[in-house]
Structure formats: C-alpha cells, structure tokens
N, C-alpha and C positions, 0 to 999 in steps of 0.2 A: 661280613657285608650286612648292611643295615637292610632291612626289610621294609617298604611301604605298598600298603596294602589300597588295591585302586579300587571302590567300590564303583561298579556299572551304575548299578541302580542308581545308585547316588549322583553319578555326574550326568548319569540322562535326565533323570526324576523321570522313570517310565520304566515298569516292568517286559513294556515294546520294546526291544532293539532293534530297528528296522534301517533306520533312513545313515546313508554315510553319513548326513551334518554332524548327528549324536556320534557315529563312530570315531569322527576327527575331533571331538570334546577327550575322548577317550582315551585316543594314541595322545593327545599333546599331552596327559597327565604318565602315561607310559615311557614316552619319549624322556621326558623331565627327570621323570625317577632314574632312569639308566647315565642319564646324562649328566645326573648329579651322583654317580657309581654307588647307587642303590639297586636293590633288588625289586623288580615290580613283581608283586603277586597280584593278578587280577579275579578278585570275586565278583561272580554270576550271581551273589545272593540275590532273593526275590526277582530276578531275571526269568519271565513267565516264557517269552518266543527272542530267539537271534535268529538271523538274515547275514546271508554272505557280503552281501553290500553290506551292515553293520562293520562284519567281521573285519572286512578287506581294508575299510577305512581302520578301523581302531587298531589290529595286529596287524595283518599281511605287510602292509604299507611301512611297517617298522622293516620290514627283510631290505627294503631299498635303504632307510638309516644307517644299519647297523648290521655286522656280517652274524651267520648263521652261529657260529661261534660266544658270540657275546649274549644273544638270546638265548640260548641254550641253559648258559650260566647268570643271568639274570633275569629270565622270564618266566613265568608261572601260573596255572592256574587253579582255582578252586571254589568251590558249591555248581559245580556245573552237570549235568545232566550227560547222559553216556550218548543220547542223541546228540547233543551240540557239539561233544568233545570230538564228533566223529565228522559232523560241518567244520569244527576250528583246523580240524589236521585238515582237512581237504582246500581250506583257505593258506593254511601253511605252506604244504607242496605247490600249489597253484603261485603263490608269491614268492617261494625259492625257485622255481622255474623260470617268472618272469625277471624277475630283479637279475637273474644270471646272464639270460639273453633276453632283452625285452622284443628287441627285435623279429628275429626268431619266432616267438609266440605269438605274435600280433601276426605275422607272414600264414602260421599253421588257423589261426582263426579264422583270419581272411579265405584259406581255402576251404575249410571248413562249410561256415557261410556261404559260398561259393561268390565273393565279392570281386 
C-alpha cells in the first residue's frame, strides 16, 4: 500500500492547531488519501499546540467516513509529542463511541449538562 504523508503544518501554515476550519483542511487531505486506498500517515512536525476541536474535525470525524477497521490499517501517526498522543486517543474513543450511537451520547451529554 502506497504511503502519503499529510503534513499539518503544512496544510494549516500554523504551528496553532486550534480552530476546526484548519481541522476540516486536514481530514479532506486524510479522507482523499484513504479514498484513493493509500495509506495516510499524518506528521505533527513543527506542530507547537493541538485542541480537540482541531483534532475532532481533522481525525475523529474520519470514524463516521470509514469503520474502525479500515483506519486501523490505514491511519497513522508521527513527530507528535506523548502529550497529544494521549488528546488524539481521547478524541479517538470519544468519536468511536459517538459515530456507534450518536444518539445515545448526545441523550448522556444532555443529562450531564442537566439540559
């Protein structure tokens, strides 16, 4: 399987990873790679701070694309810090949970919140 490599930096032009807009810059280059059945490996290089809003838009948001299965064996990451890696898996569970039952998790927020 062919390998392309997504640089962050490069498609935000910002070592901020903050806002979803740059996340959804991110996932459409993620999406594409898998969808043209390559491999995405995504470098963090010069990636200074990530945000779960980043995150949620650029990877999580791939768990409603594409089943758990298919990222597993095409998804990837690399130059990222032991801090983020431990925000990406937390955005990972959080979006295999919701894409399972969205329903569901939106119902436990709501009591949460007390809405």
């Amino acid at each position: 399987m062919k390998e392309v490599v997504i640089n962050v930096y490069a498609i935000v032009g910002d070592s901020f990873c903050v806002a979803a807009d740059d996340g959804e810059k991110v996932f459409e280059h993620i999406r594409q790679a898998i969808t043209q059945g390559k491999k995405a490996v995504i470098s963090f290089l010069n990636v200074e701070m990530l945000t779960s809003a980043f995150l949620n838009t650029a990877v999580g948001k791939l768990y409603g694309e594409f089943d758990e299965a298919t990222l597993k064996n095409t998804l990837s990451v690399k130059d990222i810090s032991n801090e983020d890696k431990v925000l990406l898996k937390r955005v990972i569970d959080t979006a295999k949970s919701y894409y399972k039952d969205p329903e569901h998790l939106a119902k436990s927020i709501e009591q949460v919140i007390g809405e």
